[in-house]
Structure formats: C-alpha cells, structure tokens
PDB file of N, CA, C and O in Angstrom:
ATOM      1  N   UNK A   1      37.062 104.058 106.739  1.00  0.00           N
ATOM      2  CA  UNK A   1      38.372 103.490 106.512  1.00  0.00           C
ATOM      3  C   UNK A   1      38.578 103.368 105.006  1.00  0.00           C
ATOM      4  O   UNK A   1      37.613 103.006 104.333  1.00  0.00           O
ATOM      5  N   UNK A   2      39.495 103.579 104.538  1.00  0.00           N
ATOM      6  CA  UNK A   2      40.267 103.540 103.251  1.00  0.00           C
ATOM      7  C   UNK A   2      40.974 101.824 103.240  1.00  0.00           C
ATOM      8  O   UNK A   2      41.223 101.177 104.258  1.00  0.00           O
ATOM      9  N   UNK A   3      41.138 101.468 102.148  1.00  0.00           N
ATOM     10  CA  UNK A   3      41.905 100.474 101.611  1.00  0.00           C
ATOM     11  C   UNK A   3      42.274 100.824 100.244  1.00  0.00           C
ATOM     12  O   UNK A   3      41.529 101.145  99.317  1.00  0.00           O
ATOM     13  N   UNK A   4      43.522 100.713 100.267  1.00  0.00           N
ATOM     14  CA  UNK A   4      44.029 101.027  98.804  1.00  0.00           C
ATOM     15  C   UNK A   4      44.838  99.132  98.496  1.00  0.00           C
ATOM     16  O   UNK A   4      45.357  98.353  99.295  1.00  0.00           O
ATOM     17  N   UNK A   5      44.523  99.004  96.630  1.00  0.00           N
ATOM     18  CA  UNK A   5      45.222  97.701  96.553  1.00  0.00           C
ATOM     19  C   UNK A   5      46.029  98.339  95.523  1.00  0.00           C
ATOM     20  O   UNK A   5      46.044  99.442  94.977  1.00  0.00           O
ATOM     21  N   UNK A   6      46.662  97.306  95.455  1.00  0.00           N
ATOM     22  CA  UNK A   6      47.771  97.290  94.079  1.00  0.00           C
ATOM     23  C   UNK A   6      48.062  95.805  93.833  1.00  0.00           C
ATOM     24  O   UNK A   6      48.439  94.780  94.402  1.00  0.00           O
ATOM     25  N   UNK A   7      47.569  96.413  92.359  1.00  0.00           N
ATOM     26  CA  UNK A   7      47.859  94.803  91.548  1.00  0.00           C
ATOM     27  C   UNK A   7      48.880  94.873  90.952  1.00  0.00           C
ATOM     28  O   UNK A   7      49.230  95.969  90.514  1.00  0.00           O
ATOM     29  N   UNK A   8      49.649  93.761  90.758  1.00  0.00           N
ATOM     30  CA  UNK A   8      50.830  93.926  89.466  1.00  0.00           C
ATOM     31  C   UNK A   8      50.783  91.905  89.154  1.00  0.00           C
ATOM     32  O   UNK A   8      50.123  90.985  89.635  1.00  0.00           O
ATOM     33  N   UNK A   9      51.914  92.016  88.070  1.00  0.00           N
ATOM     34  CA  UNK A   9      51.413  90.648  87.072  1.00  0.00           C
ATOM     35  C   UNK A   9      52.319  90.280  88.220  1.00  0.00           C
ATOM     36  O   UNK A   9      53.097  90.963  88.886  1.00  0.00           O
ATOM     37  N   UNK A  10      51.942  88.800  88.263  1.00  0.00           N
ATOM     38  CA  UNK A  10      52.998  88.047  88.435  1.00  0.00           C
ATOM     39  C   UNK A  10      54.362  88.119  87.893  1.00  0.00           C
ATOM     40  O   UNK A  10      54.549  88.411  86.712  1.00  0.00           O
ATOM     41  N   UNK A  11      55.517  87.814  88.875  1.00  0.00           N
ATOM     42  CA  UNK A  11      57.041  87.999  88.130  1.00  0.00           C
ATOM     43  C   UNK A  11      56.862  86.345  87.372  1.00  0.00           C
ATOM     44  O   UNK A  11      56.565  85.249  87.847  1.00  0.00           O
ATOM     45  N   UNK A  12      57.186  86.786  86.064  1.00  0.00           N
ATOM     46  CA  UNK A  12      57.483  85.461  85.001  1.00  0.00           C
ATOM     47  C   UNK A  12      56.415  86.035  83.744  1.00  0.00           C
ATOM     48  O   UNK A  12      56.843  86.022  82.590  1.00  0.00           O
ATOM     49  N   UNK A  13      54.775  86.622  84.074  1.00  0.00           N
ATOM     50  CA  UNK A  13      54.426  87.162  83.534  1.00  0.00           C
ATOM     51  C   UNK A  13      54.598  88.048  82.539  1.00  0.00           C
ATOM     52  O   UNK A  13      55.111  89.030  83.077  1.00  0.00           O
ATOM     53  N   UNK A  14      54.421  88.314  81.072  1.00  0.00           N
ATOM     54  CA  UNK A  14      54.382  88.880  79.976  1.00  0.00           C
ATOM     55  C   UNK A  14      53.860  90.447  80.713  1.00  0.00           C
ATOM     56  O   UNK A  14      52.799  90.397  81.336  1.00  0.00           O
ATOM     57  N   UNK A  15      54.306  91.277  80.670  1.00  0.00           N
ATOM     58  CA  UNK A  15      53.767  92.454  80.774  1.00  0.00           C
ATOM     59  C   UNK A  15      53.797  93.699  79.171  1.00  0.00           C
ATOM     60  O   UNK A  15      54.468  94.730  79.150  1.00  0.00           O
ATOM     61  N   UNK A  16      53.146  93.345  78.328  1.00  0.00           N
ATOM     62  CA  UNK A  16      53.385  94.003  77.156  1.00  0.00           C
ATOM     63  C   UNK A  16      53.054  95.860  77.356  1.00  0.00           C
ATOM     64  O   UNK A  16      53.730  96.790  76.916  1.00  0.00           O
ATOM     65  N   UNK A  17      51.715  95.909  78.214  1.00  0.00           N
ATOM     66  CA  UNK A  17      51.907  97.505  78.261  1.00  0.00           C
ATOM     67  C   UNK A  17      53.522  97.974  79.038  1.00  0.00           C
ATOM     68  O   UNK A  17      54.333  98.751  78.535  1.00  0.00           O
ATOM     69  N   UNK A  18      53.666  97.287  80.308  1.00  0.00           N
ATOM     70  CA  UNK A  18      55.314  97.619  80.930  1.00  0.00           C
ATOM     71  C   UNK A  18      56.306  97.959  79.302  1.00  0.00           C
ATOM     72  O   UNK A  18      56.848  99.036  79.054  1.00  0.00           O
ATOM     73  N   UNK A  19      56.319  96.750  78.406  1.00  0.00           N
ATOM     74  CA  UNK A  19      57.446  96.623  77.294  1.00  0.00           C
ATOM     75  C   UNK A  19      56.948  98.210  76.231  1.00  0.00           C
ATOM     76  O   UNK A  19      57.654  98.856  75.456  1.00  0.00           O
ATOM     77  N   UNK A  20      55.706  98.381  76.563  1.00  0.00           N
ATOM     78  CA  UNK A  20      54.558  99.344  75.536  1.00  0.00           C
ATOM     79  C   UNK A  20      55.793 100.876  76.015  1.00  0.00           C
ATOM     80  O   UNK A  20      56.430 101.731  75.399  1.00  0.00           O
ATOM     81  N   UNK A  21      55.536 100.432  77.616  1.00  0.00           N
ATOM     82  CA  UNK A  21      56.138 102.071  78.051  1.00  0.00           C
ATOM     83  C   UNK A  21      57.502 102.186  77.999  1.00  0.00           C
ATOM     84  O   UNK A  21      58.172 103.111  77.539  1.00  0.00           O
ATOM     85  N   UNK A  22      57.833 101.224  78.482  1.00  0.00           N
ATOM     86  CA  UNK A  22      59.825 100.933  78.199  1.00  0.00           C
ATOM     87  C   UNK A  22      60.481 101.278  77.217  1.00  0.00           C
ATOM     88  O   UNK A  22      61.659 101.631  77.267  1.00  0.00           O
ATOM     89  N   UNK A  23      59.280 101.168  75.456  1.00  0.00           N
ATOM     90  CA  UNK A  23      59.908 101.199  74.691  1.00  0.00           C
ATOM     91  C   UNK A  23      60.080 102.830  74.243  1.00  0.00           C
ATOM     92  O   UNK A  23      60.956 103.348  73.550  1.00  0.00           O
ATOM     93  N   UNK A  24      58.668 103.552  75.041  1.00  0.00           N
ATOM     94  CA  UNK A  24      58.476 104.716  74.739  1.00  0.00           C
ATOM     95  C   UNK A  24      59.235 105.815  75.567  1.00  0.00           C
ATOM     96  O   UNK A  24      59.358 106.964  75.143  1.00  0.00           O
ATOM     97  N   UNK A  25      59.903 105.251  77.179  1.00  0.00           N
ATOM     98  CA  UNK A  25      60.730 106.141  77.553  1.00  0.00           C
ATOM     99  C   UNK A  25      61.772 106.003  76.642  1.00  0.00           C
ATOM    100  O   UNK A  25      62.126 107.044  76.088  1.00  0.00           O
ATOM    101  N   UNK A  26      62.634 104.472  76.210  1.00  0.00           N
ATOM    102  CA  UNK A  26      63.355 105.007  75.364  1.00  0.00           C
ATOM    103  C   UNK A  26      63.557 105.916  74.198  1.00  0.00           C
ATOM    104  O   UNK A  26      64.593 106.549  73.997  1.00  0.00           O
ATOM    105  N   UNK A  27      62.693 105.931  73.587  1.00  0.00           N
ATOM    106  CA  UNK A  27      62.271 106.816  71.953  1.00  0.00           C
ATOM    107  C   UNK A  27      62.619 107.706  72.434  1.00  0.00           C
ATOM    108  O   UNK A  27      63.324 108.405  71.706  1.00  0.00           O
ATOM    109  N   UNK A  28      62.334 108.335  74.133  1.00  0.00           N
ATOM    110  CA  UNK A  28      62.623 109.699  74.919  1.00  0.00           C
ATOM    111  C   UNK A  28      63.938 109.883  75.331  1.00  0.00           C
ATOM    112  O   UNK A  28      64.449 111.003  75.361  1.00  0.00           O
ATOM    113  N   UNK A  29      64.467 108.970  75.619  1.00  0.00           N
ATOM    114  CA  UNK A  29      65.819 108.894  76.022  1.00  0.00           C
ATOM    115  C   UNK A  29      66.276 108.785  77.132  1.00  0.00           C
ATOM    116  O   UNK A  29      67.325 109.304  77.513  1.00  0.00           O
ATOM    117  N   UNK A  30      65.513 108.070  77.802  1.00  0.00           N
ATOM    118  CA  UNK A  30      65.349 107.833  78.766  1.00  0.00           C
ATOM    119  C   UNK A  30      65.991 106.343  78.682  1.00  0.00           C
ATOM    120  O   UNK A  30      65.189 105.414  78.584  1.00  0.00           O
ATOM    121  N   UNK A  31      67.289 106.069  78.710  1.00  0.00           N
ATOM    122  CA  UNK A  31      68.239 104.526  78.442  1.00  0.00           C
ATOM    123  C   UNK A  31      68.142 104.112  79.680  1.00  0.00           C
ATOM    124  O   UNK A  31      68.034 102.898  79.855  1.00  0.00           O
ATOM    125  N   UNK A  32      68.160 105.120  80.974  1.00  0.00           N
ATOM    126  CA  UNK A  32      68.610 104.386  82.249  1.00  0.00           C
ATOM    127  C   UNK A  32      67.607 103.877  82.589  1.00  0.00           C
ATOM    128  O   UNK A  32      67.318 104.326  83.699  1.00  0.00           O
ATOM    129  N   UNK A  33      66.631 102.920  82.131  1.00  0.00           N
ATOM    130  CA  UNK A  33      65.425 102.302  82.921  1.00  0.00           C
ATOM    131  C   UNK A  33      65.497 100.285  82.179  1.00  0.00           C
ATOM    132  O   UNK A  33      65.419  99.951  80.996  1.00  0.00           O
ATOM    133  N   UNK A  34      65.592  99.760  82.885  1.00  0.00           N
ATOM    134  CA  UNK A  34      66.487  98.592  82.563  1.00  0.00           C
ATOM    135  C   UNK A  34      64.707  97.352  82.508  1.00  0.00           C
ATOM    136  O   UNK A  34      64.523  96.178  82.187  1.00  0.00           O
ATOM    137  N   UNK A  35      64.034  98.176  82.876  1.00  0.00           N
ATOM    138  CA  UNK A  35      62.733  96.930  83.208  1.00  0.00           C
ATOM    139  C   UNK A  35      60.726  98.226  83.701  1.00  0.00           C
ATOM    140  O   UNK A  35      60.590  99.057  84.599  1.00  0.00           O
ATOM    141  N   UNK A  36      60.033  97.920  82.995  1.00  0.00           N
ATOM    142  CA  UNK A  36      58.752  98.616  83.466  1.00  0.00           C
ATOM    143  C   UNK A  36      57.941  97.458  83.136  1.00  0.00           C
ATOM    144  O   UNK A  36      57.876  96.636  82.222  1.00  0.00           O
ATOM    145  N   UNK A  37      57.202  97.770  84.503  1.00  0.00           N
ATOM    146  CA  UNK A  37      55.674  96.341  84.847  1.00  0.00           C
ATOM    147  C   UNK A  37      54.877  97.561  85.240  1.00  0.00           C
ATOM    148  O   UNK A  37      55.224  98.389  86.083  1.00  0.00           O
ATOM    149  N   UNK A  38      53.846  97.571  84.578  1.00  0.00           N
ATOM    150  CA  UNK A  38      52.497  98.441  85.272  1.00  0.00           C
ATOM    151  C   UNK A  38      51.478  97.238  85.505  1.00  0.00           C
ATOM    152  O   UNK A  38      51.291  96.140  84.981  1.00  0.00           O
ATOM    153  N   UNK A  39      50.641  98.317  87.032  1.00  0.00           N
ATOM    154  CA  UNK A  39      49.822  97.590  87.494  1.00  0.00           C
ATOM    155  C   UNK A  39      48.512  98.916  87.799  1.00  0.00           C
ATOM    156  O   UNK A  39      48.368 100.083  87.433  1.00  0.00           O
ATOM    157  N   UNK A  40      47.901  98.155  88.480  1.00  0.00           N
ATOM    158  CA  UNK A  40      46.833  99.272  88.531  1.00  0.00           C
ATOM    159  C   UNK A  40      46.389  99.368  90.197  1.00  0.00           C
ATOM    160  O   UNK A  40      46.701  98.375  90.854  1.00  0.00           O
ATOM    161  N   UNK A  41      45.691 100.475  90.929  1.00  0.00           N
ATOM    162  CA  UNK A  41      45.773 100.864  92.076  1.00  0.00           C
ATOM    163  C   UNK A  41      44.211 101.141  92.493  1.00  0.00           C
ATOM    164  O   UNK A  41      43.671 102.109  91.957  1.00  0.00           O
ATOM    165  N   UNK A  42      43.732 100.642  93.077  1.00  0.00           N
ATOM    166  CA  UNK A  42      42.012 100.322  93.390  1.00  0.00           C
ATOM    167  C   UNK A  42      42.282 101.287  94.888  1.00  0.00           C
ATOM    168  O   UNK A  42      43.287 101.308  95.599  1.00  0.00           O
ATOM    169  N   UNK A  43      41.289 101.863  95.003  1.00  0.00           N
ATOM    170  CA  UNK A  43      41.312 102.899  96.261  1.00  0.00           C
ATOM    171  C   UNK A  43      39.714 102.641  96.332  1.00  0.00           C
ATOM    172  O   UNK A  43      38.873 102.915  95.476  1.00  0.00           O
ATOM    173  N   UNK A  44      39.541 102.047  97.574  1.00  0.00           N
ATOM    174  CA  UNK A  44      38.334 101.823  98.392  1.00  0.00           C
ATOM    175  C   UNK A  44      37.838 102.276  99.518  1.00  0.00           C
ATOM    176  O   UNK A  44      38.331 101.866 100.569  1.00  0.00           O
ATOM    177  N   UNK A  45      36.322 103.599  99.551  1.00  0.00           N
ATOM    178  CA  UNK A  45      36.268 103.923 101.073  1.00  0.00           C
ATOM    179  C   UNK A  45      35.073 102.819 101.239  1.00  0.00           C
ATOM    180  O   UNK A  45      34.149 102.503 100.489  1.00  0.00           O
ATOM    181  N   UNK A  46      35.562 102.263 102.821  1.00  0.00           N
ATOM    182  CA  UNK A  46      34.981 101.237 103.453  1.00  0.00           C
ATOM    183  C   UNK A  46      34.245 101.632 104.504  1.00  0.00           C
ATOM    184  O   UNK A  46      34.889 102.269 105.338  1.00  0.00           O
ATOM    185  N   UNK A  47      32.671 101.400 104.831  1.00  0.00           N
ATOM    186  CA  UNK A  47      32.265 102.034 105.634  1.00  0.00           C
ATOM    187  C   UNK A  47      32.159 100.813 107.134  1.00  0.00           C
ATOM    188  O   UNK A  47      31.167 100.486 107.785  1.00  0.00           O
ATOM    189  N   UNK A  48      33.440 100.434 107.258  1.00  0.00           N
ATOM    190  CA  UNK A  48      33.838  99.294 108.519  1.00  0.00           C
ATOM    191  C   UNK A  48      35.391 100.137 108.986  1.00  0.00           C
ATOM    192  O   UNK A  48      36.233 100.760 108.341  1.00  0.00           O
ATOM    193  N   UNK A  49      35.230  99.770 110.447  1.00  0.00           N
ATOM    194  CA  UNK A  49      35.649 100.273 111.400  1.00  0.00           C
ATOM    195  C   UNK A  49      36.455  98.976 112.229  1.00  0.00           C
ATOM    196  O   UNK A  49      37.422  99.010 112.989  1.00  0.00           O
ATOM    197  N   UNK A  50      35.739  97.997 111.807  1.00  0.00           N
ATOM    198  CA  UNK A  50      37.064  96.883 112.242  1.00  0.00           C
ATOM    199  C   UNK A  50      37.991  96.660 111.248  1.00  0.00           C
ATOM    200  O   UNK A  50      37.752  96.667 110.041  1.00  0.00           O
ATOM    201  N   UNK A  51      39.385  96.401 111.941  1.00  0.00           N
ATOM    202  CA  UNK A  51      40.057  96.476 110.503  1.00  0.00           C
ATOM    203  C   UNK A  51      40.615  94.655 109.947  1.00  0.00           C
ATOM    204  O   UNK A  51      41.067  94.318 108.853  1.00  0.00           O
ATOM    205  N   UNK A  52      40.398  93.944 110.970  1.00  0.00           N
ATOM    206  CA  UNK A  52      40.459  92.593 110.901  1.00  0.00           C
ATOM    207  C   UNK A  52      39.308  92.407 109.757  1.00  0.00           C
ATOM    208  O   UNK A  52      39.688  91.908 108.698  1.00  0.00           O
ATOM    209  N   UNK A  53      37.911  92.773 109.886  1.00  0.00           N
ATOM    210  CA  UNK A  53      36.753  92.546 108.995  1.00  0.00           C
ATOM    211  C   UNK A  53      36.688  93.291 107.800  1.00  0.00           C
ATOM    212  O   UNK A  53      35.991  92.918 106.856  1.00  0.00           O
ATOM    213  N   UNK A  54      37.591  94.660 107.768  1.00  0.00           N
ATOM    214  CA  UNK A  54      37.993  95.334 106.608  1.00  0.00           C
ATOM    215  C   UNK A  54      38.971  94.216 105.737  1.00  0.00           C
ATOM    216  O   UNK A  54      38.751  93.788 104.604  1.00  0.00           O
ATOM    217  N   UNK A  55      39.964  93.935 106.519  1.00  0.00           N
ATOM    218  CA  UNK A  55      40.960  92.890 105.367  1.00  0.00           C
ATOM    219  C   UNK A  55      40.537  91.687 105.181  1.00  0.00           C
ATOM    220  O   UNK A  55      41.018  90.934 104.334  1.00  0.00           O
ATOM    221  N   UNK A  56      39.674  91.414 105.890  1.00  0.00           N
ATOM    222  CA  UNK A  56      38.910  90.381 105.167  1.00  0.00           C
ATOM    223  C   UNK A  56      37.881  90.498 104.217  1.00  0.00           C
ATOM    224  O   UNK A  56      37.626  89.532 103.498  1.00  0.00           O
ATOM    225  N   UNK A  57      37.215  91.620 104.111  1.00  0.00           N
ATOM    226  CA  UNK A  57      36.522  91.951 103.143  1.00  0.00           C
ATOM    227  C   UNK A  57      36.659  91.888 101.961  1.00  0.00           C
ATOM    228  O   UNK A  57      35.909  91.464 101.081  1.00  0.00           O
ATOM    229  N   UNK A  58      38.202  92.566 101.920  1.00  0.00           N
ATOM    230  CA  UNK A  58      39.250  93.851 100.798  1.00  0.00           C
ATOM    231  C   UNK A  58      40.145  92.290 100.034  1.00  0.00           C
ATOM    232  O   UNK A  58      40.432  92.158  98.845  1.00  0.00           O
ATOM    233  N   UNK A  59      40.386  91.396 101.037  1.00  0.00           N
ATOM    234  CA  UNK A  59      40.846  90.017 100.861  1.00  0.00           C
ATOM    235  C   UNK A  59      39.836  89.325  99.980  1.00  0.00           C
ATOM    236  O   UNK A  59      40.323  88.977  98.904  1.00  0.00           O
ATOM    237  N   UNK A  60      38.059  88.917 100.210  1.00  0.00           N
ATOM    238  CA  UNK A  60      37.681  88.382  99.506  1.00  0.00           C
ATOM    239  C   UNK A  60      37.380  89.074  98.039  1.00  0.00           C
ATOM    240  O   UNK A  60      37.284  88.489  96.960  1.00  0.00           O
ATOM    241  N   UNK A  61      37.258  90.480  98.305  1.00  0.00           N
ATOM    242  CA  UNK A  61      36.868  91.715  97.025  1.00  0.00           C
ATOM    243  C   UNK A  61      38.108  91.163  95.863  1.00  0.00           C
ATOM    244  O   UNK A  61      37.745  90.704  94.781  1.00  0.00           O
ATOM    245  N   UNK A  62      39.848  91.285  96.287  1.00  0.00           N
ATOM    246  CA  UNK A  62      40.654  90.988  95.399  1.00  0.00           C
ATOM    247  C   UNK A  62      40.689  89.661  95.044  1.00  0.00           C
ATOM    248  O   UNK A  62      41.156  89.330  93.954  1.00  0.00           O
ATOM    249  N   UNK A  63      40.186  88.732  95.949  1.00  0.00           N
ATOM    250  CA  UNK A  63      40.121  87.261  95.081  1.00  0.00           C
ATOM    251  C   UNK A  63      39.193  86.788  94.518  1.00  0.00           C
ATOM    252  O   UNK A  63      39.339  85.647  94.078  1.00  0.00           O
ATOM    253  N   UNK A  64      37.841  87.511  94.311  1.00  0.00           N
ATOM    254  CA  UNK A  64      36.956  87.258  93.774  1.00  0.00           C
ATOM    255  C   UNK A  64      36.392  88.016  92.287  1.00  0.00           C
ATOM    256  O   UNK A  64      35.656  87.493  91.450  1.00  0.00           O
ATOM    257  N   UNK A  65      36.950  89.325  92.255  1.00  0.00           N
ATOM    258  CA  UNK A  65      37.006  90.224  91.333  1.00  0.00           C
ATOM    259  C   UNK A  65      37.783  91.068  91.266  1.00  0.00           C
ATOM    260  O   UNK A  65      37.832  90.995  90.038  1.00  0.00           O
ATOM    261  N   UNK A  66      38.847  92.270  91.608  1.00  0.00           N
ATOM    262  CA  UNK A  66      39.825  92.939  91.631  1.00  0.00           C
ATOM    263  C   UNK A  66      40.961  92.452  91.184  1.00  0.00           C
ATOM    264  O   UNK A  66      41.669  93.229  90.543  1.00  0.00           O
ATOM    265  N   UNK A  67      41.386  91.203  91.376  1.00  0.00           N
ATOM    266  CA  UNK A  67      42.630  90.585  91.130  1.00  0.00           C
ATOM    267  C   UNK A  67      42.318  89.697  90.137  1.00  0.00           C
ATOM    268  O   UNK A  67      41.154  89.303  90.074  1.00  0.00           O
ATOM    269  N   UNK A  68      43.146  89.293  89.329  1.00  0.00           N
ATOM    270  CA  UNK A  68      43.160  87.546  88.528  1.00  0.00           C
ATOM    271  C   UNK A  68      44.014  87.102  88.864  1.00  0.00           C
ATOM    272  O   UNK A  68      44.949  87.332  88.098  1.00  0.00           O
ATOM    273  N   UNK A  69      44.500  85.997  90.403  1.00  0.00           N
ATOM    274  CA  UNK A  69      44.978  85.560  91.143  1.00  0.00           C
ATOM    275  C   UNK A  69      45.737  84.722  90.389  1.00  0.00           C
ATOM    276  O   UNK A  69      46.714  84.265  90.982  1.00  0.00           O
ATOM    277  N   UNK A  70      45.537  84.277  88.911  1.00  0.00           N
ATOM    278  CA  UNK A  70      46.504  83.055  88.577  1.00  0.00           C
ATOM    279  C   UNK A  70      47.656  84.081  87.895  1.00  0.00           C
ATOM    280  O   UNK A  70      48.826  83.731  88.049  1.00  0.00           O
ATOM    281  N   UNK A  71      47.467  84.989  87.353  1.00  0.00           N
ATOM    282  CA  UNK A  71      48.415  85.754  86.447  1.00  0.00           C
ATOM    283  C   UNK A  71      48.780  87.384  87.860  1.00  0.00           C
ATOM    284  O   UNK A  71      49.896  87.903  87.851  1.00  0.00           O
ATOM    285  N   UNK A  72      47.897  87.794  88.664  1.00  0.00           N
ATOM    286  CA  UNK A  72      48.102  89.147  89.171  1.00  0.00           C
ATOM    287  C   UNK A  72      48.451  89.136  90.927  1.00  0.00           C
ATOM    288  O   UNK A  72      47.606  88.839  91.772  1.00  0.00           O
ATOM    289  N   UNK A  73      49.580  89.446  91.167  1.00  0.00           N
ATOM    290  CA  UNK A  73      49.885  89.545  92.909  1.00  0.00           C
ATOM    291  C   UNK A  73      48.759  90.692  93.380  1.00  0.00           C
ATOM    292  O   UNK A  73      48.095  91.244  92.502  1.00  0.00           O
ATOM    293  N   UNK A  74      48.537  91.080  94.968  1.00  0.00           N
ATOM    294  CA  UNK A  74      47.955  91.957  94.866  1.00  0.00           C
ATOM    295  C   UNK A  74      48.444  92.097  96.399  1.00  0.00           C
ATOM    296  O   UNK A  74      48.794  91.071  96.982  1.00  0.00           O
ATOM    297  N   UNK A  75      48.482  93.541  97.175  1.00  0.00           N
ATOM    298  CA  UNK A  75      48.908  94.251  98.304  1.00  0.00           C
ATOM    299  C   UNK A  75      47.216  94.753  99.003  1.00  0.00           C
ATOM    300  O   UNK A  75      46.181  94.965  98.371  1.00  0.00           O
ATOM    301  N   UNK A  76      47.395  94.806 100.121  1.00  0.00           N
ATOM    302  CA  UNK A  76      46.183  95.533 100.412  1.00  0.00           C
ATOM    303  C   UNK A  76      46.884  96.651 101.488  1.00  0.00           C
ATOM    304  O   UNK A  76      47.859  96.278 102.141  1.00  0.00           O
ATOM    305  N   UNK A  77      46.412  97.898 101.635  1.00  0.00           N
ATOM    306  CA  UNK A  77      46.483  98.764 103.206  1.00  0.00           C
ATOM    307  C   UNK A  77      45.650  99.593 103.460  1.00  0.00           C
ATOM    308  O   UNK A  77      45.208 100.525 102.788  1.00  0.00           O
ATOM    309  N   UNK A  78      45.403  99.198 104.588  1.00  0.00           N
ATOM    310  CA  UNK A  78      44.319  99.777 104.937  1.00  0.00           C
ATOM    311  C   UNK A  78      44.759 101.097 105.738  1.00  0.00           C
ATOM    312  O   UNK A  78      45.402 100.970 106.780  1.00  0.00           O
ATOM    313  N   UNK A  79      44.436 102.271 105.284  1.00  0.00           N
ATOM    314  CA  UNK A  79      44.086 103.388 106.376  1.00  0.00           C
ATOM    315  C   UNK A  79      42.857 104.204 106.615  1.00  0.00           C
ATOM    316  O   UNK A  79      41.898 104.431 105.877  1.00  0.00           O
ATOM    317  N   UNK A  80      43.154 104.620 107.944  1.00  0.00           N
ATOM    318  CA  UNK A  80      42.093 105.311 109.026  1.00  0.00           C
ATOM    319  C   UNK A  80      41.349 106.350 108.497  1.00  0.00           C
ATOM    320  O   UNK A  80      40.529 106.942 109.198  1.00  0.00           O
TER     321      UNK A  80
END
C-alpha cells in the first residue's frame, strides 16, 4: 500500500518560499497568479494491508516527524 501526504503551512502562516516563487512568476509575467504557498509531498510504500492500521501509522509518522503540527496542515491517502 502507498500513502502519499501533503504538507502545507498553516493559512495565517508566513510562507516566504510561496512569496520567493510569486515574485519570480512575476519577473516572468506571469501577473495572473494572485497568491503561491508551497508545501512538500512525502510518498510512502507501506508494507500493511490494513488500511485502518496504515492511517494510523501514516497519522502517528506525520505527527511525530513529517509534519510540524503547530505551523504545517497535513492530508494523508492512502492507495492500493
């Protein structure tokens, strides 16, 4: 089984690389983009077959190290 996460900052959060790239599509000309937040995308093969015990796993993995829960949201999905 696969689990893929995705982190991104919290909304209220400073995202300076997002402002890093925003500023650089503009330089491109790229005006129509009004807001960029980057996050980063963790892809995990899991060698569990329950998927209740997979998201609980993938659950304690992002709150214990993958995520920084006070500043970073995080998604989990699991596929087959």
């Amino acid at each position: 089984m696969k689990a893929i996460v995705n982190v991104s900052l919290k909304a209220g959060v400073l995202d300076s690389q997002g402002k890093a790239v925003h500023h650089a599509l503009e330089s491109l000309h790229f005006n129509n983009v009004s807001d960029v937040r980057v996050g980063k995308q963790i892809v995990l093969e899991l060698n569990e077959t329950n998927e209740a015990k997979a998201m609980a796993d993938v659950t304690k993995m992002c709150e214990d190290l993958l995520a920084n829960t006070v500043i970073e949201d995080y998604t989990i999905e699991l596929v087959k």
